[in-house]
ZAPASE-46727 format. One record per residue (C-alpha): residue number from 1; x, z, y. Coordinates in nm, 2 decimals. Example, Ala and Ser with C-alpha at 12.3 -4.5 7.8 and 13.67 -1.06 7.14 Angstrom:
BEGIN
+------+--------+--------+--------+
! resi !     px !     pz !     py !
+------+--------+--------+--------+
!    1 !   1.23 !   0.78 !  -0.45 !
!    2 !   1.37 !   0.71 !  -0.11 !
+------+--------+--------+--------+
This chain:
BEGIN
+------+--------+--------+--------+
! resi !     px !     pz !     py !
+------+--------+--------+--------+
!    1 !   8.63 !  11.64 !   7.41 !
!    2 !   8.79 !  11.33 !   7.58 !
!    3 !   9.03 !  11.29 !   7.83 !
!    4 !   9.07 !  11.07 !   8.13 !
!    5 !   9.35 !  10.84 !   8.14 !
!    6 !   9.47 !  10.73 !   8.44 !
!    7 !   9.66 !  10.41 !   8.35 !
!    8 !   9.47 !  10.15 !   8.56 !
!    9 !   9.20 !  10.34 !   8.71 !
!   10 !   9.34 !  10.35 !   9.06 !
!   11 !   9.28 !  10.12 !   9.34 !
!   12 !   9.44 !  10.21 !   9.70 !
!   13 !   9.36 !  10.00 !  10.00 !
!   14 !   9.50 !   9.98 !  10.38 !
!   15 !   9.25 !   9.89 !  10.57 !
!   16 !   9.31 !   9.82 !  10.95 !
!   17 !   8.98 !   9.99 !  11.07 !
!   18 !   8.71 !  10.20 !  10.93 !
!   19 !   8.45 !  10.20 !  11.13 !
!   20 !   8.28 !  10.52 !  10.99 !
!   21 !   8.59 !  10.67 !  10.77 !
!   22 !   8.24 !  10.86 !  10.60 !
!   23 !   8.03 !  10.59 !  10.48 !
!   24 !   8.35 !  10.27 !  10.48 !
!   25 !   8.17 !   9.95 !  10.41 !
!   26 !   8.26 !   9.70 !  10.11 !
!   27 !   8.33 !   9.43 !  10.31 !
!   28 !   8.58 !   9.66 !  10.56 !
!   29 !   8.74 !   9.74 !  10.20 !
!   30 !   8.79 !   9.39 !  10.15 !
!   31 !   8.93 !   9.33 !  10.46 !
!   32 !   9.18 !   9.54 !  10.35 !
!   33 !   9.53 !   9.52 !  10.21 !
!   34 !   9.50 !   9.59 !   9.82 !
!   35 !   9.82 !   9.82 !   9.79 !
!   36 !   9.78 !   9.86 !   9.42 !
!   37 !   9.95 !   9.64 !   9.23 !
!   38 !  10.27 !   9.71 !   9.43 !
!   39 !  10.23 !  10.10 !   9.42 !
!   40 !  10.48 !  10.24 !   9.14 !
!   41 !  10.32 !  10.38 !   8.86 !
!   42 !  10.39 !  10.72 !   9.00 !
!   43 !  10.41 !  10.62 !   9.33 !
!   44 !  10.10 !  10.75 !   9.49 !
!   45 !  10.17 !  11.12 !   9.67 !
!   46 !   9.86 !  11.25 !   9.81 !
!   47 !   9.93 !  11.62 !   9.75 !
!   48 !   9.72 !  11.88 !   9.96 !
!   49 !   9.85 !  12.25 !  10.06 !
!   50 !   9.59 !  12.50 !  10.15 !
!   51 !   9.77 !  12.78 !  10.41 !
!   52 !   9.71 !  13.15 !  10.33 !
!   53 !   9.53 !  13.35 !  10.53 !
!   54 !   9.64 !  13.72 !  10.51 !
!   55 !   9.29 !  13.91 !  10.47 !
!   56 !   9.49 !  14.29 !  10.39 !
!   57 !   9.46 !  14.56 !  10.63 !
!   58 !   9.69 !  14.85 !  10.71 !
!   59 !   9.43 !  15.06 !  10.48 !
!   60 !   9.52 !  14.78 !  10.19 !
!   61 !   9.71 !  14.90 !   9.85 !
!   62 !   9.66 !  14.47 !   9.75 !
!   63 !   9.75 !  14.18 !   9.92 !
!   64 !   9.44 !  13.96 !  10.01 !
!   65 !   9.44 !  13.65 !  10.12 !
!   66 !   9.15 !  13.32 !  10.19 !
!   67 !   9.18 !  12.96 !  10.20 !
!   68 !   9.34 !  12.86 !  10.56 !
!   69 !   9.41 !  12.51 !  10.70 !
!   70 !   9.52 !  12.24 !  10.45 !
!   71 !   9.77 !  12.00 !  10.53 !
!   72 !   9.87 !  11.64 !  10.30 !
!   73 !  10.24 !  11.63 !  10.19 !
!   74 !  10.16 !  11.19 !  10.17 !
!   75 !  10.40 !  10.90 !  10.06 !
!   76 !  10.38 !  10.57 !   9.86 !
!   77 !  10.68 !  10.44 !   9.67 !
!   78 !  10.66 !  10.04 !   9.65 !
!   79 !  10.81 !   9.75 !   9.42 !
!   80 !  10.99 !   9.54 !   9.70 !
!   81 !  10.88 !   9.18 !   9.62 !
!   82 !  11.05 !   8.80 !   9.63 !
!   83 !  10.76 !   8.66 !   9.86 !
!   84 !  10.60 !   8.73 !  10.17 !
!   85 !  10.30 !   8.81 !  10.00 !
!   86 !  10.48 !   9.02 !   9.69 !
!   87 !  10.65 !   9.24 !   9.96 !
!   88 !  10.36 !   9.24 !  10.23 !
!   89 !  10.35 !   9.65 !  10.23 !
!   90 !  10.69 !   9.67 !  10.36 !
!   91 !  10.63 !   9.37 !  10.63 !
!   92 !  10.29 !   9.57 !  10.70 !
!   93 !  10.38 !   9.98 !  10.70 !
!   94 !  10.60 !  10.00 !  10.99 !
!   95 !  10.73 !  10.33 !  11.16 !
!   96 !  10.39 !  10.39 !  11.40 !
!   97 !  10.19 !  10.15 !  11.24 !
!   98 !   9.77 !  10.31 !  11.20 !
!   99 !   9.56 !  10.28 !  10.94 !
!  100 !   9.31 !  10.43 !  10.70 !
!  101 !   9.45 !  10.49 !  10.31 !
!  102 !   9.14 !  10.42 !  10.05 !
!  103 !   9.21 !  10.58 !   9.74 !
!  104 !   8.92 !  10.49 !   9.49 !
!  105 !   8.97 !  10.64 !   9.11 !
!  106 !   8.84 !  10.67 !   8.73 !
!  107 !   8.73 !  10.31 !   8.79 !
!  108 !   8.92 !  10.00 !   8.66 !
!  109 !   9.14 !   9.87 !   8.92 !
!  110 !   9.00 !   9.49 !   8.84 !
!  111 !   8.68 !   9.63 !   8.95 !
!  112 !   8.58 !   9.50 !   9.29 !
!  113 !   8.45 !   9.73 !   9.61 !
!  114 !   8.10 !   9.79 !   9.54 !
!  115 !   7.85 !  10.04 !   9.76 !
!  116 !   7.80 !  10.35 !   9.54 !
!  117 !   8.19 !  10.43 !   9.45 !
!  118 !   8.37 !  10.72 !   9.55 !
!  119 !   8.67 !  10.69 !   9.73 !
!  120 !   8.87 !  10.90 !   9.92 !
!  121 !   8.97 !  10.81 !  10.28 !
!  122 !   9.27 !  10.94 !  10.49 !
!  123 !   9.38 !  10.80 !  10.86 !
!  124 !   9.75 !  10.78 !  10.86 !
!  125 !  10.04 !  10.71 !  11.09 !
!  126 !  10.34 !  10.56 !  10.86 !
!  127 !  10.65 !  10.68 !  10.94 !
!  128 !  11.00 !  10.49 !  10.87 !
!  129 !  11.03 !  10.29 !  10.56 !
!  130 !  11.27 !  10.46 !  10.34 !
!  131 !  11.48 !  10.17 !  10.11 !
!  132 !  11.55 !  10.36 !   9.75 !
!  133 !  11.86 !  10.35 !   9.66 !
!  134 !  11.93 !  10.05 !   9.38 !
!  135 !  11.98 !  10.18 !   9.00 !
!  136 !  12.08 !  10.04 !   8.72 !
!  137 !  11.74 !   9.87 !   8.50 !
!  138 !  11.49 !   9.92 !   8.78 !
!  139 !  11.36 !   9.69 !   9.08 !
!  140 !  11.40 !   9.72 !   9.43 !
!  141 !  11.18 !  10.00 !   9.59 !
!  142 !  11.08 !  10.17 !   9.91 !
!  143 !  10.92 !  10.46 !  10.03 !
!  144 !  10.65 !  10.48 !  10.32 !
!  145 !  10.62 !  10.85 !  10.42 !
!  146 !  10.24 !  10.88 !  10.56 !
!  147 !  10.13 !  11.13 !  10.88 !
!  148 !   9.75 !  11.24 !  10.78 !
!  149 !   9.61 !  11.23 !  11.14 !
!  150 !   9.26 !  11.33 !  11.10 !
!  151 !   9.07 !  11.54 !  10.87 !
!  152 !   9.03 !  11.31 !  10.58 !
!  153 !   8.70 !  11.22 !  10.41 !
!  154 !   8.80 !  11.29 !  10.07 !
!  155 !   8.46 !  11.25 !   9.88 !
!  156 !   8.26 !  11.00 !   9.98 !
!  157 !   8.05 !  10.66 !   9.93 !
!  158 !   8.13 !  10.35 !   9.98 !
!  159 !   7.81 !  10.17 !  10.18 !
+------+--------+--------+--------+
């Protein structure tokens, strides 16, 4: 038995606009932001919560419950960089700003967009930019807290 390790099988993408968030194209991929390198290595938060939905009935002795609506708890934690281009996620993920998040994973990250992968797309709305407070031994960070605004695709192919 083996185990997958994670260390640079991630790649994460903004891209401006999807034109079919179910099938997204390489070259819309590429038109994208690659977000990757300056993603923290535990700096992607794409955590779902599925609601309960109480199933019991007065004539219940157990508590029963189904799967209800699910909701994304959603933030990226950034390196801040020295150049325009080093720190372009902070300069790009404004309070309001739209945008699809493409998540691809259990590929190498140097691997380029190519039809076939599965990746995982979410529409967001970024909220404010949260700068992390400085520490002793670390570089500068921020925090973009994401709004999931549309059911998200979260398995499918790249066309």
């Amino acid at each position: 038995m083996s185990d997958t390790i994670v260390d640079g099988t991630t790649r994460v993408a903004w891209v401006a606009s999807i034109a079919n968030p179910a099938a997204p194209t390489v070259s819309e991929l590429n038109g994208g932001i690659d977000l990757t390198p300056r993603i923290t290595p535990d700096g992607l938060k794409l955590d779902p919560k599925t609601a309960d939905v109480d199933t019991s009935s007065l004539a219940s002795k157990f508590d029963t419950k189904e799967v209800g609506r699910v909701s994304y708890d959603t933030e990226l934690t950034f390196k801040r960089g020295t150049t325009p281009a080093e720190d372009l996620p902070y300069s790009t993920l404004r309070y309001g700003v739209h945008g699809y998040l493409v998540v691809r994973r259990n590929l190498a990250y140097s691997t380029a967009w190519a039809s076939g992968q599965q990746v995982e797309v979410y529409y967001m709305a970024c909220g404010e930019p949260a700068n992390i407070p400085p520490a002793a031994n670390e570089v500068g960070k921020f925090m973009s807290p994401m709004k999931v605004t549309t059911e998200p695709n979260t398995y499918v192919t790249v066309a």
